[in-house]
VMD Tcl script that draws the C-alpha trace (Angstrom):
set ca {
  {-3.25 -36.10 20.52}
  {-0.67 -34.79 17.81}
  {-3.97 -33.64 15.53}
  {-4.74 -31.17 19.23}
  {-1.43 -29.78 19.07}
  {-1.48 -29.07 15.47}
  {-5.41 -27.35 15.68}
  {-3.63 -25.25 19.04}
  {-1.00 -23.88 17.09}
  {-3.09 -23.19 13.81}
  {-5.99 -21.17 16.09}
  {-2.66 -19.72 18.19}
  {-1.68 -18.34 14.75}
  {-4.75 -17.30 13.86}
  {-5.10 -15.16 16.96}
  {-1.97 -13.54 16.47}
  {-2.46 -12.33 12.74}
  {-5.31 -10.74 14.18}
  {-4.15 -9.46 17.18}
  {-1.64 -7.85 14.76}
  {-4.55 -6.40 12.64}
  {-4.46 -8.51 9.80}
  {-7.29 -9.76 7.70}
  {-7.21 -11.70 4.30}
  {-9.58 -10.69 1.69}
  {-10.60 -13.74 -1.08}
  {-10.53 -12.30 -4.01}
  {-9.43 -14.42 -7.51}
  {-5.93 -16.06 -7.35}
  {-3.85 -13.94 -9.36}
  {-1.50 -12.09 -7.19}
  {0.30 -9.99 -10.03}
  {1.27 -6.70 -9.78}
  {3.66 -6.80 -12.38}
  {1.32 -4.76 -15.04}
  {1.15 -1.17 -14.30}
  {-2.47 0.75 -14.55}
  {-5.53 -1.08 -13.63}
  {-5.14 -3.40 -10.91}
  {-7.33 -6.50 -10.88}
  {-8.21 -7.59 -7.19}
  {-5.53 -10.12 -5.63}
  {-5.66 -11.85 -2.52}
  {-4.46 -8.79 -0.37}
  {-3.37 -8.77 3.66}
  {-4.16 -5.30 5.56}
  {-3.22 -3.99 8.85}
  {0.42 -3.88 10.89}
  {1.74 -1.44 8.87}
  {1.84 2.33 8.36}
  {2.60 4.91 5.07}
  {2.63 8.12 5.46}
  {2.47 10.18 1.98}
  {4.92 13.06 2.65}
  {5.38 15.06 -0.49}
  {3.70 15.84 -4.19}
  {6.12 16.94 -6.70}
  {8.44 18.11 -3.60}
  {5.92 19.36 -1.62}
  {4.38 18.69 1.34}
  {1.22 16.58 0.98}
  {-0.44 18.88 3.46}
  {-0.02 21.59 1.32}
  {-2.59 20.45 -1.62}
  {-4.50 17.61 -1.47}
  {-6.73 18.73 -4.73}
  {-5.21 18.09 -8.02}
  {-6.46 18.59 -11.76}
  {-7.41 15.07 -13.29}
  {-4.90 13.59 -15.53}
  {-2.24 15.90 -14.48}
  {1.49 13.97 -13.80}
  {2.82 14.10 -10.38}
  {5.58 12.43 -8.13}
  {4.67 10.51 -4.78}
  {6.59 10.25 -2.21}
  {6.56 8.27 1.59}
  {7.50 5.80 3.53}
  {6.51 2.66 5.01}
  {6.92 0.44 8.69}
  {5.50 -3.01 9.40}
  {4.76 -3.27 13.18}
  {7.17 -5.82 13.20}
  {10.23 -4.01 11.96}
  {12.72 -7.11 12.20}
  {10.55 -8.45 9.00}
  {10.58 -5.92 6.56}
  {7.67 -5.94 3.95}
  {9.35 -6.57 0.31}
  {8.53 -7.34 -3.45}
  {7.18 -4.38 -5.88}
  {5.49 -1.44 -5.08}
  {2.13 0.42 -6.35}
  {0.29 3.50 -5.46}
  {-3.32 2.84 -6.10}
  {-5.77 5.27 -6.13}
  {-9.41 4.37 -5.22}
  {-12.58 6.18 -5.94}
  {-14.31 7.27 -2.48}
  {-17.53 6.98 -4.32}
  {-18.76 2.66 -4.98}
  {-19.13 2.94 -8.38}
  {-17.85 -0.28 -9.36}
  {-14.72 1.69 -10.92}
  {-11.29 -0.03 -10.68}
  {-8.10 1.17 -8.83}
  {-6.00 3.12 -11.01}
  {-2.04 1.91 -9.88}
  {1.60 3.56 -10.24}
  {4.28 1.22 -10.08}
  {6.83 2.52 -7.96}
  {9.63 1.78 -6.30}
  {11.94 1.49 -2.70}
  {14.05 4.47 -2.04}
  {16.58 5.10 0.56}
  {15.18 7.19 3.96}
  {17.90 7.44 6.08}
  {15.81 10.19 8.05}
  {13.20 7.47 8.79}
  {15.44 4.40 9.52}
  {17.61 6.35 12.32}
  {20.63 4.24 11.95}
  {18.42 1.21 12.32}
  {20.42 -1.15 9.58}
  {17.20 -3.22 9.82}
  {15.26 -0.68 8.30}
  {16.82 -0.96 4.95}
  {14.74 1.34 2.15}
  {11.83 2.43 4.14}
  {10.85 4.99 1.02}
  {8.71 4.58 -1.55}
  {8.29 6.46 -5.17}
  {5.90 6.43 -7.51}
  {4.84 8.56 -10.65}
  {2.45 8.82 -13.27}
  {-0.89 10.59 -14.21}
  {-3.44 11.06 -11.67}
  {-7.00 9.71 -12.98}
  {-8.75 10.87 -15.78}
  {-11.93 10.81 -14.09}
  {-12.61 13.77 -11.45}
  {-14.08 13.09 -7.61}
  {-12.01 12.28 -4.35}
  {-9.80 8.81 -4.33}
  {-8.26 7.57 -1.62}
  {-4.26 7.20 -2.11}
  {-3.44 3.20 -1.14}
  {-0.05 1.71 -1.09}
  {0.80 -2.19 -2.31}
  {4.09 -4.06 -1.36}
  {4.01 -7.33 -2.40}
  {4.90 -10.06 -5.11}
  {3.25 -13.38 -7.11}
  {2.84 -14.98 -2.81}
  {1.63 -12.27 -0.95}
  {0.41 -8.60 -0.86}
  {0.07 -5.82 1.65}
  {-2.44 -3.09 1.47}
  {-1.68 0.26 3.41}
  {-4.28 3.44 3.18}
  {-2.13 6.67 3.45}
  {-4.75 8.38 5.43}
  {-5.04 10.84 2.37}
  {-7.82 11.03 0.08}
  {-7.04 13.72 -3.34}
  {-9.50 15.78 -5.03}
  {-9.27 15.61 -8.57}
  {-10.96 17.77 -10.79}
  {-11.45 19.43 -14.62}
}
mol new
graphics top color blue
foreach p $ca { graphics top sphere $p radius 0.5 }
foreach p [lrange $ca 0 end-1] q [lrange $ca 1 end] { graphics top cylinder $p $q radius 0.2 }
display resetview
């Protein structure tokens, strides 16, 4: 009877992570995002969460989305986990992806949590809802899609801005 109760409550779990929109991908075991640049491919969580990309070097996003390749620039957004009273921490990367499947790795900006008191609303469980990040965009032109990682060594979250840049010579 006890080994029922334990298989209800794993598939009860397992119904909720995906009722919540969350999938695992297996990928090899190391979960580092410690080294900035290329990012290998961790074990990685998606879903229940949104980041908007607001601004490029101060502006808005929606202003330019194409970009000359290798050029610097300065990211800027926020993040929200569906459930807000568990707040998604540990390091942060922008990662841009080639829209093309060319076998080419994610290029990744470390970044970092910044204040957003225009996103939290006075909600003191929102904490640092921002991210930055900064760096050079990818030496190689075509479209990539701008991706956001929050994570550490035990688990990582991937979030797709909804943008995609066009970089070119």
């Amino acid at each position: 009877m006890p080994m029922l109760i334990r298989l209800s409550v794993c598939s009860s779990l397992v119904v909720l992570a995906l009722a919540a929109g969350c999938s695992r991908e297996n990928a090899p075991a190391d979960t580092s995002l410690r080294e900035p640049g290329v990012v290998a491919s961790p074990k990685v969580m998606t879903g229940g969460m949104i980041c908007p990309l607001e601004s490029v070097n101060g502006n808005p996003v929606r202003m330019s989305r194409s970009f000359r390749i290798g050029d610097r620039a300065s990211l800027v957004g926020w993040t929200r986990v569906a459930d807000a009273r568990q707040p998604v921490q540990g390091q942060v990367h922008l990662l841009f992806r080639s829209t093309v499947p060319d076998g080419s790795q994610d290029l990744s900006w470390a970044g970092r949590r910044v204040a957003r008191p225009d996103v939290a609303m006075d909600d003191s469980r929102a904490g640092v809802v921002g991210y930055s990040a900064s760096g050079a965009f990818p030496p190689n032109p075509g479209k990539y899609k701008v991706l956001l990682r929050i994570g550490d060594g035990n688990a990582v979250r991937e979030c797709d801005t909804g943008e995609v840049f066009d970089l070119h010579g």
